[in-house]
N, C-alpha and C positions, 0 to 999 in steps of 0.2 A: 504493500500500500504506500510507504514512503516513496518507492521507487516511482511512483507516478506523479507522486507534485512536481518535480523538475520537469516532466514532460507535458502536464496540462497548463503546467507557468507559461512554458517556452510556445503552447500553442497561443496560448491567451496574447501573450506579446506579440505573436506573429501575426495574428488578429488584428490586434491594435497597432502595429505599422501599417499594416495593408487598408483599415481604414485612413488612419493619418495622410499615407499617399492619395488615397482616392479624394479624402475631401480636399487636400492642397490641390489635384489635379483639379477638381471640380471649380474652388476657388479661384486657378490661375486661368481657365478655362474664360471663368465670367470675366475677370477680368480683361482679358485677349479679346473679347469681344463684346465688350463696354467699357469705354475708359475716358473720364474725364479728370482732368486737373483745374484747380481754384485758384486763384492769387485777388486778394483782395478785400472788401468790407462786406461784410451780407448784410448790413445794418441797415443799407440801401436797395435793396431788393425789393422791387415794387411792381406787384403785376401791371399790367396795362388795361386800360380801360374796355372794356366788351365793347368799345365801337371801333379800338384801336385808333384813335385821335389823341396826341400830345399834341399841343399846341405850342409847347415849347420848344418841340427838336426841330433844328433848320433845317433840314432836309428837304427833301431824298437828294442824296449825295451818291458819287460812286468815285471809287478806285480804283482802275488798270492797271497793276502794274505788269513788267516785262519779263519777270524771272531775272535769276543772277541774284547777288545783293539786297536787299528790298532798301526799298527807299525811305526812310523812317519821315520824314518831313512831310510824304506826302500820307503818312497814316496819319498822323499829326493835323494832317489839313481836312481831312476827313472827318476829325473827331471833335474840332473846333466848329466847324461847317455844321455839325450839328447839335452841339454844344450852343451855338450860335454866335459865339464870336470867339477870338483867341480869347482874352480877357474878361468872358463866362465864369461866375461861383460855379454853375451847375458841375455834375462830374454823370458822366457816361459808363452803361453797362457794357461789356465788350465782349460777346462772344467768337471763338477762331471755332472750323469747322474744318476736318479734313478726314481721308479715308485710313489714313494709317501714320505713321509719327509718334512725334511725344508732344510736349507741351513748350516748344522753345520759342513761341513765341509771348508767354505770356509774361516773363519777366521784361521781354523787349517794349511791350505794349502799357503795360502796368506803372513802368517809369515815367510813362508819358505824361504833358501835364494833363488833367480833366476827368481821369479815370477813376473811377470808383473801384470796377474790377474786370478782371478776366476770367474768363473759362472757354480752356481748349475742352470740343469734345470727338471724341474719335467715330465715326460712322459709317460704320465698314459694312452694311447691310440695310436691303430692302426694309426691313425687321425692323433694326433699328431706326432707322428711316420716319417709321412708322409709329414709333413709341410716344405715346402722350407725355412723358416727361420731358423727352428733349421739344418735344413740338414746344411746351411751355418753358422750357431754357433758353430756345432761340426766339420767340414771339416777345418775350419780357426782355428782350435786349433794347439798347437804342443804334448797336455798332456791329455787324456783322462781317466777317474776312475769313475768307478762303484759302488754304496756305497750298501750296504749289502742290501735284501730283500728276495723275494721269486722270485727263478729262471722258474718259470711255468710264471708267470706273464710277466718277461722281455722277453719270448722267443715267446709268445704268441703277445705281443704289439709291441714288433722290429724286431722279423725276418723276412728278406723280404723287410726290408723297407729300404728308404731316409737316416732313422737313421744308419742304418747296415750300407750302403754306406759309409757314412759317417766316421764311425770309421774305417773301413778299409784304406779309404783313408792317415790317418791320421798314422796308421803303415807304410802303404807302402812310405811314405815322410820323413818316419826314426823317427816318434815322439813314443809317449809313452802309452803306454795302461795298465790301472791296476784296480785292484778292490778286493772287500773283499767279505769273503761270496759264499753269489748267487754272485756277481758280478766276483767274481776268477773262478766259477763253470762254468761260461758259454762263461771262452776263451778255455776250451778242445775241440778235436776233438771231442771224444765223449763226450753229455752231458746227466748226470741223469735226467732229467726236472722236477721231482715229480709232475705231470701234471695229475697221476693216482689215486698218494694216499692222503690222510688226510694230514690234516693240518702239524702236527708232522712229515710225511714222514714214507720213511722207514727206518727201523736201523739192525742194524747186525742182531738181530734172527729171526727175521723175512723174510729176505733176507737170511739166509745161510739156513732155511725151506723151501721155494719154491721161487726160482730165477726168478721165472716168474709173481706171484701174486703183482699186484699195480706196477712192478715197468717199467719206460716208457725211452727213449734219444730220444734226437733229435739229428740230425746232420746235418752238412754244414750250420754252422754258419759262424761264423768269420774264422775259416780255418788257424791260422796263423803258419807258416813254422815249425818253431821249436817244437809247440806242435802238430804237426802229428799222430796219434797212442795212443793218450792220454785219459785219462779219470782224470777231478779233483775234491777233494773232501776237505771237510774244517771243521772245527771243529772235528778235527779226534780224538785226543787222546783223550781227555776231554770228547766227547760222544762215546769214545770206537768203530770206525766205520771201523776196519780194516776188519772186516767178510761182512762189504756192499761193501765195494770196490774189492774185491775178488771175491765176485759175480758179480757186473757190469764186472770185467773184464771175468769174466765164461762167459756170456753172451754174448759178443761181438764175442770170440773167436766160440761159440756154434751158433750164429744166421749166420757165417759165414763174418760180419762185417771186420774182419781181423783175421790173424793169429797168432798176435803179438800185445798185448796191452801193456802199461805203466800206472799204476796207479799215481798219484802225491798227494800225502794228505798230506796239509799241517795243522797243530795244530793251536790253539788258540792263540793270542798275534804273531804269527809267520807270516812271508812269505817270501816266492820263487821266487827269484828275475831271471829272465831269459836274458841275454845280447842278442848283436846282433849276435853271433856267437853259440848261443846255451848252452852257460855257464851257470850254477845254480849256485846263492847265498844264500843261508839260511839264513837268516836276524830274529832275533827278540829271544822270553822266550824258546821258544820251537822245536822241534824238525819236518822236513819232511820226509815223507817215500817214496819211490819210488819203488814201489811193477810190477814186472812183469809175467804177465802169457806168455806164449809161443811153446802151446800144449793143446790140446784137454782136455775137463774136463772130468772123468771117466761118471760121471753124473751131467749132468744140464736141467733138467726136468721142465715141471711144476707140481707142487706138492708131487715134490719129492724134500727132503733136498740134497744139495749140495755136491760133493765129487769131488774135482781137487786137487794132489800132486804138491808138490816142485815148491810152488808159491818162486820167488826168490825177495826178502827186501830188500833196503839198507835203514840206517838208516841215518839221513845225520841229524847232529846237527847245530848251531846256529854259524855260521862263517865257515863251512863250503863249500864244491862245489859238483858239478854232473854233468857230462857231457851228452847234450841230443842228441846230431849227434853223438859222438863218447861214447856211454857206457860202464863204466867200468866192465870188465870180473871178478871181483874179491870183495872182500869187502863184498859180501849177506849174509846171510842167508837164511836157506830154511824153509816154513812152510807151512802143508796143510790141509786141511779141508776134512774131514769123516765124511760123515750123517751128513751135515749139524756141525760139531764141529772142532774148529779151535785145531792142535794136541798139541801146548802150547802156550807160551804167544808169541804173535807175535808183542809185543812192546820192 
């Protein structure tokens, strides 16, 4: 009989790690697939009104930016803008949104001045997407930003959903919407998705070859007023993407989408800071384009290279403006593409 306590001991322990592991697995499990981080006061937490009207946020504001570095000035200009002035008591809720990460932007944001608080939340699924708790984390915000990824993914886990709801909301109550990357990419009306091609995407030659091959949008996303008739693209100069965006805008104009596109590519280190009235601010190292089609491509085929004349440029530097309701007649240049070849340097 003695002989058996050291063998029912050692089963009972065996037990009891084999549960231990399972609820750590289960534990790290929820966590792997819910995960938000805090930085901030909760003192200030304040639902939003069931009509969704602040009358105090200036808004609706938006932030492009271009990937690379983020531009903190112009998050800065963003959170002011709806704050209502630089030199606002008030302080803003901020939430970041993205599919997978950690939380590094929330120490960067949180320093800002006007901030009450941050919360990164990670949403990596349709599911969560869909969850009434995040729906009300991101509806009670006044600042919402997007951190860079892969725009197939964000469109594929949020369109449609709670979350969509949600950030719309948060424009329409006059707060603030921005993001880098995938995340600037998918406030255009029209959105590239890369949902067709490799990892890498698609890039100018490939696109100015066959405007149809891999490449996919989605539309009636977010919908917001000012970028109506848009298409945006990021990390433009630095990966030389003036010949993909020339074709997305071929394409729109050739699928019958509209008659009339706006491209918006903004650079690296840079972004595109949009007011409530439709105003461009170019904020940051680099420079944005504003590339328009507005007429019929000669040819936009599939598997035939690309041929649309007198795409019209503006090139709009770093303190600069551009008006998106009212466009300037003047200031372009013209440049077009034959077989597929851009006719010179269209930077």
């Amino acid at each position: 009989m003695t002989k058996a306590f050291p063998s029912i001991a050692r089963r009972l322990k065996n037990i009891g790690i084999k549960l231990l592991k399972m609820g750590t697995f289960l534990i790290t499990r929820f966590i792997e697939n819910w995960k938000r981080y805090f930085l901030g006061d909760t003192v200030d937490v304040r639902p939003s009104p069931s009509n969704d009207i602040r009358p105090s946020l200036g808004g609706p504001v938006l932030s492009l930016g271009g990937g690379g570095p983020d531009v903190d000035d112009a998050i800065q200009w963003m959170i002011n803008q709806v704050r209502g002035s630089s030199n606002s008591n008030s302080k803003v809720n901020v939430v970041v949104i993205r599919t997978s990460g950690n939380h590094d932007y929330n120490r960067l944001i949180y320093a800002m001045k006007g901030v009450n608080f941050v919360e990164t939340l990670v949403v990596s699924s349709r599911e969560e997407a869909n969850k009434s708790e995040i729906f009300e984390k991101v509806r009670n915000a006044d600042v919402v930003f997007f951190a860079g990824g892969d725009q197939c993914q964000y469109i594929r886990n949020w369109k449609d959903t709670k979350l969509e709801t949600a950030v719309k909301s948060v424009y329409l109550k006059g707060g603030g919407v921005g993001g880098t990357s995938a995340g600037a990419m998918i406030q255009s009306d029209c959105i590239y998705d890369a949902c067709a091609s490799s990892e890498k995407g698609i890039e100018t030659r490939d696109a100015l070859e066959d405007p149809y091959r891999d490449i996919t949008f989605t539309y009636n996303f977010f919908n917001w007023s000012n970028l109506k008739g848009t298409i945006v693209d990021t990390h433009f100069d630095r990966r030389e993407r003036m010949g993909r965006i020339m074709t997305f805008i071929a394409r729109q104009i050739k699928d019958g989408v509209s008659s009339s596109v706006l491209g918006i590519a903004v650079s690296e280190s840079t972004s595109v800071l949009v007011d409530k009235n439709g105003l461009v601010k170019v904020m940051g190292r680099g420079a944005a384009y504003f590339v328009l089609g507005n007429h019929q491509p000669e040819v936009c085929e599939p598997r035939k290279p690309l041929t649309f004349s007198n795409y019209k440029i503006w090139k709009v530097r770093s303190g600069d403006t551009f008006n998106l309701r009212n466009r300037p007649t003047s200031g372009y240049y013209l440049r077009s593409v034959k077989r597929g070849r851009i006719d010179s340097n269209p930077y």
